[in-house]
C-alpha positions, 0 to 999 in steps of 0.5 A: 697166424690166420689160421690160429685165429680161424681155428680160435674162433671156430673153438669159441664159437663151438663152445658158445653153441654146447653152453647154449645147448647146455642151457636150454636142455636144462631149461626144457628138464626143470622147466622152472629154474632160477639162474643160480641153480641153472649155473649149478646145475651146468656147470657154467659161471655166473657171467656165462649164465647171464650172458646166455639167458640174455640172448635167449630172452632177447630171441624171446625164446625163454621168459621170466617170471617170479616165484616166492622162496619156499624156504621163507617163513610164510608171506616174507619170502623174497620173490625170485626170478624164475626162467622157463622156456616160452611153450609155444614159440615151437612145436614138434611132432613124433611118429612112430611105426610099429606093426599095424599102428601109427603112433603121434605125439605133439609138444611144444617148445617146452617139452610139454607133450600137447596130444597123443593119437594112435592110428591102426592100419594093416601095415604088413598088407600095404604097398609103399605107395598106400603106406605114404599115403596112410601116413601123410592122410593120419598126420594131416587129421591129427594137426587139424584136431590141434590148430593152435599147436600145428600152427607153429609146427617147425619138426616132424620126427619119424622113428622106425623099427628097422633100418633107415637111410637119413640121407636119403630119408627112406626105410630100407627095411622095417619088419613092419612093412611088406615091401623095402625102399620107401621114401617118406621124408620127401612125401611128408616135407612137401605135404606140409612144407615141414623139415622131417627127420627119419631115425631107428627107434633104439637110436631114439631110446639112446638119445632119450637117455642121454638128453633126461639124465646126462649126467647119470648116463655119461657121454659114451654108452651103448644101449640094447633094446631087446623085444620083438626084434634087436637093436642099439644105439650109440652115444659118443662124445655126449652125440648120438652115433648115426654113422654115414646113412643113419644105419650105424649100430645095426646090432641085431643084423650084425652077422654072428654065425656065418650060414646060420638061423634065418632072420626076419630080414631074409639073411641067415645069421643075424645076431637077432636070429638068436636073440628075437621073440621068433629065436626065442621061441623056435628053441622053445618049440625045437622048430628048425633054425631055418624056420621062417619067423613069419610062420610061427605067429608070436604073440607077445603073452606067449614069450612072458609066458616062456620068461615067467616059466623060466624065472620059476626054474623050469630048467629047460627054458632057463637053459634056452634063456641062458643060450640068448644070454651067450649069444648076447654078450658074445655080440657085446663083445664086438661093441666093447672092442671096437668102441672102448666102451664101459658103459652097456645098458639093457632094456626091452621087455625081453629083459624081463628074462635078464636073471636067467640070461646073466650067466650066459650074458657073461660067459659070451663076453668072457668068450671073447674078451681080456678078463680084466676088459670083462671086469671093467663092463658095467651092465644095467637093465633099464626098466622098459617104457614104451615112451623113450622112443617118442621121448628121444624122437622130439628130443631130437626135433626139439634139438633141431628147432633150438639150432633153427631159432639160435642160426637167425642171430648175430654171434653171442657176445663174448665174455669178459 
């Protein structure tokens, strides 16, 4: 009998915490919203409504303020009271690693972005030890250009190309660095005595999809981000899917062909070895498959050069595209098989290219799967935008603040 009561409780409890997380997502997307329409908008009753936006006003979280109707004749609309998060009861900040730059955001509580800054520094010359010190040197100039902000700092949200360790908070690997195994979480935690989060930056771009439009992107997707190199990120049950150290989904350094090409992290065979901005152009080249992807010196331009030429019918590029579409969908297949999922979508500006990969997106998934499971896929192309990585990292911070402040409270009251 204990037990039951136990496991009620922890399911009410559980309950309690996703309509509060419900709520505040909301609030943070409309920015200005009337009780009414929020409880359209979840889903939520009235009395759950009021009884939530309560306690959060309560925790001096949100705050009111009244809107004349729009929908009035001018100057006899009835006032109506509006609800909207307090900006800055919190602040968050993103860093993101990409090659040679360090890119911050600032927001605060609202979700209102406060400033951006981009720092350069030749990060495939530096140490680990030099890195660390670029990084927490950078960070530390840009929150003293925003004192008011940086004085409610809560999070600090990191996202790298690569592969990250969570637990640990290292970046095992990032074709952005030289050398491999470099904690920066500890580092930046004790410079500013703020909690740090390290992630994969495709994980951000899935996080970021879900958390702006849940309801057009559903609770279990994939998504695919193809440019210089390959990734993905998982949502599963309405969560990002990080698995046991933050390296779940390490699509494009999944094996694909036992021996195979070289990949940029040193392993022969990566799925990204047949799908990368390097794969891509050793095939266009005839280079080996051996080629080392350090020694052919891309620049972005001359891979929108080979997509444009292809969308343009030059057979033999179109047939090199049509290649790294195969291979694609042939790694799609293991997603989709050991996931069960329906829902795949596409972004990256490599992507670019997808209507002469399709054919060959769809004959490697027909290599591999059930016809009807084929038939049942939904495939999309997102538009790219560079800002879904900074998006899904302060998501995520914000996220976290929300469970910080919503933890200091006794339990919620419960509905009649």
């Amino acid at each position: 009998m204990a037990g039951r009561i136990m496991s009620e409780k922890g399911s009410r409890e559980q309950i309690r915490y996703q309509n509060r997380d419900l709520i505040l997502s909301s609030l943070r997307r409309e920015k200005s919203i009337a009780r009414i329409e929020l409880g359209k908008l979840t889903s939520l009753s009235p009395a759950t409504v009021t009884s939530i936006t309560a306690d959060l006003l309560d925790l001096g979280l949100i705050e009111e303020h009244l809107s004349r109707s729009t929908d009035a004749p001018k100057g006899r609309g009835r006032p109506r009271c509006m609800l909207g998060l307090r900006p800055f009861v919190g602040c968050a900040v993103s860093i993101k690693l990409s090659v040679n730059r360090l890119h911050f955001v600032l927001c605060d509580f609202a979700g209102n972005v406060r400033a951006r800054k981009q720092v350069r520094f030749a990060s495939l010359e530096a140490s680990g030890a030099s890195f660390t010190a670029t990084l927490v040197g950078a960070l530390h100039e840009f929150l003293a250009e925003h004192p008011q902000e940086s004085a409610n700092l809560m999070e600090i949200g990191f996202a790298i190309q690569g592969i990250v360790d969570t637990q640990r908070g290292t970046i095992v690997w990032s074709p952005a660095l030289a050398e491999k195994h470099i904690d920066v979480v500890k580092p930046i935690k004790r410079q500013f005595g703020i909690e740090c989060y390290l992630s994969n930056d495709t994980n951000m771009i899935a996080e970021a999809l879900y958390r702006q439009n849940p309801e057009r992107f559903g609770p279990n997707f994939a998504v695919i981000y193809m440019d210089q190199g390959v990734g993905a990120g998982l949502i599963v049950n309405g969560e990002l899917y990080l698995g046991e150290t933050g390296a779940a989904a390490e699509f494009g350094h999944s094996l694909h062909i036992p021996g195979g090409a070289l990949c940029r992290c040193g392993k022969r065979g990566c799925l990204e070895a047949y799908l990368g901005d390097y794969a891509i152009q050793r095939r266009i080249l005839g280079a080996s498959e051996h080629t080392d992807p350090g020694s052919l010196g891309i620049e972005w331009h001359s891979i929108a050069s080979h997509i444009e030429e292809a969308m343009q019918g030059d057979a033999a590029k179109i047939a090199v595209f049509r290649e790294v579409g195969f291979a694609l969908g042939a790694g799609l297949t293991r997603l989709v098989a050991m996931l069960d999922l329906r829902s795949i979508y596409l972004t990256g500006r490599t992507l670019q290219a997808y209507p002469v990969m399709e054919a060959g997106i769809r004959e490697g998934l027909g290599s591999s799967l059930l016809s009807n499971l084929q038939d049942e896929i939904k495939i999309d192309v997102l538009p790219w935008n560079e800002d879904l990585i900074e998006r899904g990292v302060l998501a995520k911070a914000l996220r976290r603040i929300d469970e910080s402040f919503l933890a200091r409270k006794e339990p919620m009251r419960e509905l009649v």
